[in-house]
C-alpha positions as CSV (number, residue, x, y, z in Angstrom):
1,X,0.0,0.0,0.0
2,X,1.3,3.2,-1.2
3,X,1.1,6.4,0.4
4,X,-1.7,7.5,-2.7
5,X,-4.0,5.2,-1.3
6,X,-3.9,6.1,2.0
7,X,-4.0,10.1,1.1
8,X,-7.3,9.0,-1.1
9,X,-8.9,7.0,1.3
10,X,-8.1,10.6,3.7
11,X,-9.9,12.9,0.9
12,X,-12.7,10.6,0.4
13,X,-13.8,10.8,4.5
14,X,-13.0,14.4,4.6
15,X,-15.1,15.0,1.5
16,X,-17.8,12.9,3.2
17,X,-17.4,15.1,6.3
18,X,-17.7,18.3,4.0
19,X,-21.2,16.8,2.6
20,X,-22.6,16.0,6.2
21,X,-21.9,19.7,7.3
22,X,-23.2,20.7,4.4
23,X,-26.4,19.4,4.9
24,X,-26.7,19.8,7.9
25,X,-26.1,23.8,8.0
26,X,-28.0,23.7,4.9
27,X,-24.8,25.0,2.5
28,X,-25.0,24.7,-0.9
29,X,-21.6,25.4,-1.4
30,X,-20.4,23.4,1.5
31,X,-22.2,20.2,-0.3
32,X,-20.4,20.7,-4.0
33,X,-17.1,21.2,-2.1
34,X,-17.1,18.4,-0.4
35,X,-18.4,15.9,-3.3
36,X,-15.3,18.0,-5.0
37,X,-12.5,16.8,-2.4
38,X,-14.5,13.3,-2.2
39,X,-14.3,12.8,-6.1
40,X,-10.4,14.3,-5.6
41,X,-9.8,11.3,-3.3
42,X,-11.4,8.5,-5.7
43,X,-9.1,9.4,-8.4
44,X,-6.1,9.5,-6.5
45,X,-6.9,6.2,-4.3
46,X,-7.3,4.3,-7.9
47,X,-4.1,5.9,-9.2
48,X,-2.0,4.6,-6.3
49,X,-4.1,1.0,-7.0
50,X,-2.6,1.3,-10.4
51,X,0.8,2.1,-9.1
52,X,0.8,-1.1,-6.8
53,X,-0.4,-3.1,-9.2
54,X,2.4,-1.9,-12.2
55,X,5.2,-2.1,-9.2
56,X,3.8,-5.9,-8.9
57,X,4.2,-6.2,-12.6
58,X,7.9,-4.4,-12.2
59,X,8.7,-7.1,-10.0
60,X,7.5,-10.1,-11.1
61,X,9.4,-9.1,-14.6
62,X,12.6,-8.5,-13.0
63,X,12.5,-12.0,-11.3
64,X,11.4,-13.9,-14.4
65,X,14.2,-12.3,-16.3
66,X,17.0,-13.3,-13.7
C-alpha cells in the first residue's frame, strides 16, 4: 500500500465530512465542495491502486528475467 492510497482514502472521509456539514447547516456550497475533495480522493486512491499493481508487474518481470 502506497502512500496515494492512504491520502485517497483521507480525501474521500473528509469530502464525506464536507457533505454531512453541508447538509446539515443547509450549504450549498459546502455540499459541492465536499463531493469536490470526495471525487479528488477516488481518483487519486485508484491511481495509487494502479501504481501497486504496475510495481507488482515491475517485480514479477525482474525475477522472471534473472
Amino acid at each position: 500500500m502506497n502512500w496515494d492510497r492512504i491520502e485517497g482514502n483521507w480525501k474521500q472521509f473528509k469530502g464525506s465530512a464536507k457533505q454531512k456539514w453541508g447538509m446539515l447547516t443547509d450549504d450549498k456550497l459546502g455540499i459541492a465542495a465536499g463531493k469536490c475533495v470526495s471525487l479528488s480522493g477516488r481518483i487519486q486512491e485508484s491511481n495509487g491502486i494502479f501504481r501497486d499493481v504496475a510495481e507488482k508487474q515491475l517485480a514479477a518481470r525482474q525475477v522472471s528475467q534473472k
